[in-house]
N, C-alpha and C positions, 0 to 999 in steps of 0.2 A: 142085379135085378134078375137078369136070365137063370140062376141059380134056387134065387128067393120064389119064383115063380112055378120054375120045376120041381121044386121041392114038395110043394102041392100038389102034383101031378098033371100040371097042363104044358104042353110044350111051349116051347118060346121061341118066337121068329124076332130076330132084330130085322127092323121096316120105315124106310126112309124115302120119301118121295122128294125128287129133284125135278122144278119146273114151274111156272106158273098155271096157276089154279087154275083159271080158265080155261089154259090149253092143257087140261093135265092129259085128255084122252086125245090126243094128238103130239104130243110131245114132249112127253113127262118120262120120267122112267123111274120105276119103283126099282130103289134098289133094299135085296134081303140077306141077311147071314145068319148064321144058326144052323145046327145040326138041324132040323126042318124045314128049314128056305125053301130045299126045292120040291115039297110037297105044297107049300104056300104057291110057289113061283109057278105048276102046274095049275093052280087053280082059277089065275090070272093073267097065265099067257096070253092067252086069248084075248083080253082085253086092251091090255097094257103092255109098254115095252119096259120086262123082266129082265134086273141081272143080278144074279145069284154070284152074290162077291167072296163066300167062305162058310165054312164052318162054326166060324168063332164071332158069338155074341159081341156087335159094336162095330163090326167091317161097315154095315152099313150107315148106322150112325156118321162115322170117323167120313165115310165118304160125301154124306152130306155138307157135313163140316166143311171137309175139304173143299169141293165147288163153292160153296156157297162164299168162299173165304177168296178165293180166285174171282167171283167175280164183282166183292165189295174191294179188292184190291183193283181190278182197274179200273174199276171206277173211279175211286178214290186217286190214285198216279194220274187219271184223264182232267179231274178235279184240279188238283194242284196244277198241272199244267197249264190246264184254260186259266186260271188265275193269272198265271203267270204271265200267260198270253196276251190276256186282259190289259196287264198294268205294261205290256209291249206294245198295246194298240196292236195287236193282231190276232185277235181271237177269230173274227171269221176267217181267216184266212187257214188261220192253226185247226179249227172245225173242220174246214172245206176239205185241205191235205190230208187229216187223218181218216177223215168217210173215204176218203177215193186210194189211201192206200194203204187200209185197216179195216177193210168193211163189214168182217168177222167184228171187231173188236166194236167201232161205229155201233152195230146193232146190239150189242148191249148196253150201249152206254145212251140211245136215244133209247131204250126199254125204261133202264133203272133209274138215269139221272132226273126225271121229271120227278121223281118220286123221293130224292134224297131227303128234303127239309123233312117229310110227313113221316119218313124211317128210320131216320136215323138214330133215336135212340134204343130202336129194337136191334137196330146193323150194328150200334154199340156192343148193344150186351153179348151180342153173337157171335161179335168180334173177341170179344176179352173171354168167351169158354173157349176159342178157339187158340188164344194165348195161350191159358192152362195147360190146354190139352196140349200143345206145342212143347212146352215146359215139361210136362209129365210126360214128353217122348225123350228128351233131353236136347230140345232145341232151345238156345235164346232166342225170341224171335222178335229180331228189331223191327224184320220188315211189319209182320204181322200187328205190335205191338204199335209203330206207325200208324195203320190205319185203324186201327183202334180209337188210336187217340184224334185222328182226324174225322170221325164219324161222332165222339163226346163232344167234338167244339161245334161241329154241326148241329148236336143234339140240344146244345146251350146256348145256340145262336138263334134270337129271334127274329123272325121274318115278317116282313109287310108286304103284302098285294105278290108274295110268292121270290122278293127278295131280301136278302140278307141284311143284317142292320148290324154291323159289329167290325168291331177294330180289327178283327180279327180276319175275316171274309168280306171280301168288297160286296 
């Protein structure tokens, strides 16, 4: 793309925002790569927190990827767990333990987890470019490929009144 673009003569910034929309001007950060990034990343310092990851068209993409992949995974590992928990009778307990001794980890999982049914077949699809792309680095990627496939059962699993109805998820 960065090629096909400059070929024409307009520069190209690879531009990837990490963060929820809402807070994007409080805690987002625009990350850029590209031989021009950091005439882009000047124009935005100011606003935004800027970081200029390379030269090479896709640093930023690949980063987005990357986070975004780190936090449908523990989400996804918090999931199966609570499940598990669940079918222990000890799900508050297993909730309570992990707020109080993961509280980094807790607040992304009270961000994302109220929103799994309504996303997950977008966290699908975003999952399995992220397989590829693992692939095409030359990783098998079981883990990756796991939650993958636990965000398609989610995505096929129908919901009432905001819980699950399937053999497969309590």
């Amino acid at each position: 793309m960065a090629a096909t673009i400059e070929a024409r003569g307009v520069r190209f910034v690879d531009a990837a925002i990490n963060g929820l929309a809402k807070n994007l001007t409080i805690g987002g950060t625009i990350y850029l790569s590209g031989p021009h990034a950091g005439a882009v990343a000047q124009m935005f310092a100011s606003v935004h927190t800027i970081r200029v990851l390379g030269d090479q068209p896709g640093q930023a993409s690949s980063m987005k990827m990357l986070l975004s992949g780190l936090s449908k995974g523990v989400c996804a590992l918090f999931t199966e767990l609570a499940l598990v928990a669940e079918r222990q009778h000890a799900l508050p307990e297993f909730a309570e333990a992990a707020a109080s001794i993961y509280p980094g980890i807790w607040s992304l999982i009270e961000r994302m987890l109220p929103t799994y049914a309504r996303h997950a077949p977008r966290r699908a699809a975003e999952m399995r470019e992220l397989e590829e792309t693992a692939i095409c680095a030359g990783i098998q990627p079981c883990v990756i490929a796991a939650i993958r496939d636990l965000h398609e059962q989610l995505a096929a699993t129908p919901f009432v009144q905001g819980k699950p109805i399937s053999p497969c998820l309590p």
